[in-house]
C-alpha positions as CSV (number, residue, x, y, z in Angstrom):
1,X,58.0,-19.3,-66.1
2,X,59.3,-21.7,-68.2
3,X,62.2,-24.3,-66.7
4,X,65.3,-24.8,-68.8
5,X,67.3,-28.5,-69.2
6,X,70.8,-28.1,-68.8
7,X,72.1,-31.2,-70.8
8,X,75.9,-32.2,-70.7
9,X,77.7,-34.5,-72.6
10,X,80.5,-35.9,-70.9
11,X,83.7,-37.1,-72.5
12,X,84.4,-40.7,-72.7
13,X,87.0,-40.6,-75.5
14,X,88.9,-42.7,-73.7
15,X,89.7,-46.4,-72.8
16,X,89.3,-48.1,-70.1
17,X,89.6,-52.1,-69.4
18,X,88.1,-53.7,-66.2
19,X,90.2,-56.7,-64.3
20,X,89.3,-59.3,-62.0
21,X,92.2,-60.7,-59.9
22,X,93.3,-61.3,-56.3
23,X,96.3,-59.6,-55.7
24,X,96.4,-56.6,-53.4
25,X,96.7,-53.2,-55.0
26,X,100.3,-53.0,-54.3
27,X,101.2,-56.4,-55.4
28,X,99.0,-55.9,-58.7
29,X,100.8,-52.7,-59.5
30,X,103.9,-54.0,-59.4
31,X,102.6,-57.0,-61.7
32,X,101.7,-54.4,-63.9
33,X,105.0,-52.7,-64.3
34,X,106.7,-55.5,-64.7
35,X,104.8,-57.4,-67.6
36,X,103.8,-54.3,-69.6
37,X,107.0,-52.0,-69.3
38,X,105.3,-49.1,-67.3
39,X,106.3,-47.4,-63.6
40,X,103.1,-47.4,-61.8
41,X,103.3,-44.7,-58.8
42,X,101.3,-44.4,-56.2
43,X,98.9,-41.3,-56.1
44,X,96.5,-39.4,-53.7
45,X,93.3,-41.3,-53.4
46,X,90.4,-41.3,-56.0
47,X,87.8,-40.0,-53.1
48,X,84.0,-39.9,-54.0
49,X,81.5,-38.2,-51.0
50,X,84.3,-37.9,-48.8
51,X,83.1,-41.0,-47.6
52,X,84.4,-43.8,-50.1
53,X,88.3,-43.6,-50.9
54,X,90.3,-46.0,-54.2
55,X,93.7,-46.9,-54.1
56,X,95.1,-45.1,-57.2
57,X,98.0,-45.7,-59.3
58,X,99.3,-43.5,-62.5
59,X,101.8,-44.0,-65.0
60,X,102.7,-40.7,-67.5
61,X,104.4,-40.9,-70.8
62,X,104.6,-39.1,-73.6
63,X,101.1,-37.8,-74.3
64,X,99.4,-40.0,-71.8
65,X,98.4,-40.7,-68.7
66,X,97.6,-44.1,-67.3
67,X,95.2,-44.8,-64.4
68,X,95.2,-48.0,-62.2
69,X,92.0,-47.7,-59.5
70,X,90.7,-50.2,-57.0
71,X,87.0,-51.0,-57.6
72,X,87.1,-51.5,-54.2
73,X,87.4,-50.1,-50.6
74,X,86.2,-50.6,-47.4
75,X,83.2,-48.9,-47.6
76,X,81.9,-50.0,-50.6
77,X,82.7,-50.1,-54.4
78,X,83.6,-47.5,-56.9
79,X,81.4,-49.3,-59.8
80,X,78.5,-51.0,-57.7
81,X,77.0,-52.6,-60.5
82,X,80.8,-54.3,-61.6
83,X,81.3,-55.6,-58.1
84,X,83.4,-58.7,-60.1
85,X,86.3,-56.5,-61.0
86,X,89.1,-55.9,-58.9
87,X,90.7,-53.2,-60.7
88,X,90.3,-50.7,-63.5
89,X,92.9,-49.2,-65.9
90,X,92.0,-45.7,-67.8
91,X,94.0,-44.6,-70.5
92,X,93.8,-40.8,-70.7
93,X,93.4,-40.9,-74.6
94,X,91.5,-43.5,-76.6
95,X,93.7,-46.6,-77.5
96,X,93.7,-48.1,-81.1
97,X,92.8,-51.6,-81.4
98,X,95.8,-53.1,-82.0
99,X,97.0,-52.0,-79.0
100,X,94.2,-52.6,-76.8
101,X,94.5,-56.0,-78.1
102,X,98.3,-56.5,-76.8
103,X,97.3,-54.7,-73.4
104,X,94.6,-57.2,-72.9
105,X,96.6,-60.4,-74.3
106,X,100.1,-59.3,-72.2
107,X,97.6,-58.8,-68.8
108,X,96.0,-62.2,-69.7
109,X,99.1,-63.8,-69.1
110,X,99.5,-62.8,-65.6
111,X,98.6,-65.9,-63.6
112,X,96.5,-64.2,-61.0
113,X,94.6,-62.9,-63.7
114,X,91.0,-64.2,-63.5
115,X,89.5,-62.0,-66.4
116,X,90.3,-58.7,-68.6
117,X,88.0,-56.8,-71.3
118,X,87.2,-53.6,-72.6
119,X,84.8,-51.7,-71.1
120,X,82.6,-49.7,-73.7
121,X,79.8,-48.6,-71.5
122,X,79.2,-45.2,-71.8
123,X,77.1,-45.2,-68.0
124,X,80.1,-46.8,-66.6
125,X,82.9,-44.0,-68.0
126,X,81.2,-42.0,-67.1
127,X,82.1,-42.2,-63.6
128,X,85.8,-42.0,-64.3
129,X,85.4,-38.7,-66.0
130,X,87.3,-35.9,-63.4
């Protein structure tokens, strides 16, 4: 009998930037609000295996949704091979450059913040996809 390959394709049409900072989830939330305009909540958890729980934030407006998760918990990492970033920020639908651009400038100016980029990896947004 011959096998068959299921193959899927997920969907990583969207953005998502990586940031490296100190400040507790709460705290960094709040940052966030305040220097680019948005109301942050606090959500259920981002659980993976039942084991490994994210602090998770979301913003909504108009035909978006905006995701702020930990990389980290206290049983291990959400991204193990990005162990550097602190936090990650998903933007439902893709973002055009120009305003990726002021996101990443705007969070750049927070002084607690060590480093911001762009992640294009499709491996890596992969794991956001739910």
């Amino acid at each position: 009998m011959a096998k068959q390959l299921l193959r899927i394709d997920l969907d990583t049409s969207f953005s998502l930037f990586g940031i490296s900072c100190h400040m507790k989830d709460f705290r960094f939330a709040w940052t966030i609000n305040k220097f680019l305009g948005v109301d942050f909540k606090k959500s259920r958890p981002y659980i993976i295996r039942n084991d490994l729980e994210f602090s998770q934030y979301e913003h909504t407006q108009d035909t978006d949704t905006i995701y702020l998760f930990a990389n980290k918990s206290h049983n291990g990492f959400l991204i193990t091979k990005m162990k550097q970033v602190d936090y990650w920020i998903l933007f439902h639908n893709t973002v055009d450059e120009k305003t990726v651009s002021h996101y990443i400038s705007t969070i750049r100016k927070i002084q607690s913040v060590l480093t911001v980029f762009e992640e294009k990896n499709k491996q890596i947004k992969e794991h956001f996809v739910f």
